[in-house]
N, C-alpha and C positions, 0 to 999 in steps of 0.2 A: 401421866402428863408429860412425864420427862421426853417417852418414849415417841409420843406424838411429835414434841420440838424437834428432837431427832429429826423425823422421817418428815415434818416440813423445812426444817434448812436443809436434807439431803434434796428432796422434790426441788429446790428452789436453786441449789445450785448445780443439778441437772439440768433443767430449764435455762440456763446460766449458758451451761458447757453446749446444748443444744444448737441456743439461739445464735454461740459464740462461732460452733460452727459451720449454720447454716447462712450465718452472716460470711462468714470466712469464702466459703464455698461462693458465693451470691456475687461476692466483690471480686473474687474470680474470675467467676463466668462473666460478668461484663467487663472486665479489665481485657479477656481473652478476645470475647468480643469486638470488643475495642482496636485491640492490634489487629484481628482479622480481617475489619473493614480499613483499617486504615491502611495494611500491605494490599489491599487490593485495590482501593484510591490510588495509587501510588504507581501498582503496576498499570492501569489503567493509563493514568499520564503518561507512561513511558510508549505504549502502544499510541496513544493521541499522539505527542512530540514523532513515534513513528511514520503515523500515517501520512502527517505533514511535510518529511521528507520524501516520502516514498510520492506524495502529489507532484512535489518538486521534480522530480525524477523522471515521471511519466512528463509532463511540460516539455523538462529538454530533450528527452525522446521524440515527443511529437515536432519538437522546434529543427533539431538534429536529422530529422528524416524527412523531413521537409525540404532542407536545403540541400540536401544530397539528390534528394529527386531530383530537381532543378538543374543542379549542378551535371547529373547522369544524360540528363534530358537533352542539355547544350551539347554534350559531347559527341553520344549519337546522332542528331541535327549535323555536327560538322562533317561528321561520315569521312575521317582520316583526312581530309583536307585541312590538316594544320597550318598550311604557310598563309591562310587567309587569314587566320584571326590573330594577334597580336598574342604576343606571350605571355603578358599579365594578364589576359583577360583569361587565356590557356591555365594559368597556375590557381586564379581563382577557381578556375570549375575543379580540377582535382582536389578542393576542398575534399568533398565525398571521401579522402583516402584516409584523411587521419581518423584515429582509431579514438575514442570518444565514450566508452561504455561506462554511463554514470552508475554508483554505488545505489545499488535497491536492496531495502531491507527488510528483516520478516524475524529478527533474530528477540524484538521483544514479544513478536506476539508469540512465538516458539515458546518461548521458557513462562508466560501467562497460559499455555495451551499443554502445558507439559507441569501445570504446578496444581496444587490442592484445591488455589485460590479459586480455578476456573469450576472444580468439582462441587465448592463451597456456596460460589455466587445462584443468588437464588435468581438471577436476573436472567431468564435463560435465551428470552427474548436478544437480547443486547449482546450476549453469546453468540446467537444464531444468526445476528446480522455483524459483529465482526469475523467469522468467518465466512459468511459471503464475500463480505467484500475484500477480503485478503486473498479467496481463490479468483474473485475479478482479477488482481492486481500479478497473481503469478502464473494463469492463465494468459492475460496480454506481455508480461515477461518473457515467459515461454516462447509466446508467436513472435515477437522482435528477434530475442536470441537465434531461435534454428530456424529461422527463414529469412535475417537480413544479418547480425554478425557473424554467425558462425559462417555462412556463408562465403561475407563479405573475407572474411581473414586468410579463407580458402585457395581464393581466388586473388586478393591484390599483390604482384610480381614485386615484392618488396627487395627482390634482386636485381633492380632495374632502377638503373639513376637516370639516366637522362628522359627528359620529356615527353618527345615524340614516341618511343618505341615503349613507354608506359601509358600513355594514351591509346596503342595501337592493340596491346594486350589487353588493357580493359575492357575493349571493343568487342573484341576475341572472345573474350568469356564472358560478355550480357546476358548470359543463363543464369549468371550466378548473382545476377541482381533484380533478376525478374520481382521479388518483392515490392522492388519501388516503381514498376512498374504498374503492378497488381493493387498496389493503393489509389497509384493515379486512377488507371480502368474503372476504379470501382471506387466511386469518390465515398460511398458509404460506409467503408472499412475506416476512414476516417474518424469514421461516429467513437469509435470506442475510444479515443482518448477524451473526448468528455464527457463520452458515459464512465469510464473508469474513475475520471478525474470526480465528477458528480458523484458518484457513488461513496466515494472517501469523504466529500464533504459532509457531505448526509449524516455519515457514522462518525464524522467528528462531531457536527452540532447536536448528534444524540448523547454524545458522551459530555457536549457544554451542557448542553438542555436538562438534560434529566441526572442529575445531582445523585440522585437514591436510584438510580436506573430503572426506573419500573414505567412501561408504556405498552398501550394500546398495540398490539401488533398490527392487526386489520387495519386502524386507520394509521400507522407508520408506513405500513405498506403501501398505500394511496398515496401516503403525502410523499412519500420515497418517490413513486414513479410519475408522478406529478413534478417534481425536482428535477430528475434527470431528461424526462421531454424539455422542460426547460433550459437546461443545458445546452442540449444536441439544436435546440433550436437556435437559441445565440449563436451556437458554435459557424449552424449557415449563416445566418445574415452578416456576419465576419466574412463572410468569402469572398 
């Protein structure tokens, strides 16, 4: 009889130790859980807070290369006849020179793209459209840099103070601005600053919208490019 007592308080607090640590174990694994969604909520925000800079950015890009046009455009127009036009009207158009290259960023989705968190998310959908839209955005980076500043820095005679003979050199080297030419020509090259700038909006209100990130790819993708026609299309009736 004895023997039996025994061997049910051993069975019992076996059962005891088991449950002690599969409970242990259980509160764990959602505790782990837990911090693993919640560092990737997190890093997630820092990528959103980015993209909304980097919209900022491409804005004054497009605002910035706009008035340079302009500004390029009067100059060649006067065709070295300075003594016609007034001097402040002259120092206006050399706006175009100062040097203006806004800060564009990529440094949270690097260390989100370079962490466990991105290997972990089961969401791969939302993956696969923030890296779209991050190669939009250093794609048209790329084309501004080595086709309108690296150029531009090339070329501005910033050993040259007086007015006249810095207007006459700019002249001199309009190859090296053919960019803002090349936008004018082709009023379509336009489109990409609010296709890019649409495109981030998109992957913002996917990352407001879908909380647990999980969506329909096929119809994101329609409603995406349904979005961006929209865009491009205000962007003409603006003109």
């Amino acid at each position: 009889m004895k023997s039996k007592e025994k061997l049910s308080g051993f069975l019992i607090n076996l059962l005891g130790v088991i449950l002690g640590i599969s409970l242990t174990f259980g509160v764990n694994s959602l505790w782990q859980k837990r911090e693993e969604k919640r560092k990737n909520t997190e890093m997630l925000i820092l990528v959103r807070n980015e993209l909304e800079t980097n919209k900022s950015w491409f804005q004054k890009q497009e605002k910035t290369l706009k008035q340079h046009s302009y500004a390029f455009n009067k100059i060649l127009e006067a065709d070295k006849k300075w003594s016609t036009i007034p001097d402040d009207t002259l120092t206006s158009y050399l706006s175009f020179i100062e040097i203006r290259i806004y800060q564009f960023q990529n440094t949270a989705w690097e260390i989100f793209q370079n962490s466990e968190m991105i290997q972990k998310n089961t969401n791969k959908e939302l993956v696969v459209r923030l890296n779209d839209c991050y190669i939009e955005m250093n794609m048209l980076y790329d084309f501004i840099m080595k086709n309108y500043w690296d150029k531009k820095l090339e070329s501005i005679p910033f050993f040259e103070d007086d007015l006249y003979p810095l207007l006459d050199a700019l002249i001199d080297k309009k190859e090296a601005f053919y960019f803002l030419r090349m936008m004018d020509e082709d009023s379509n090259l336009w489109n990409i600053f609010p296709q890019v700038e649409a495109s981030i909006d998109f992957t913002i209100s996917l990352l407001d919208k879908y909380g647990d990130f999980k969506y329909d790819m096929i119809e994101m993708d329609e409603e995406y490019r349904t979005f961006v026609k929209a865009r491009i299309d205000s962007a003409h009736q603006k003109k």
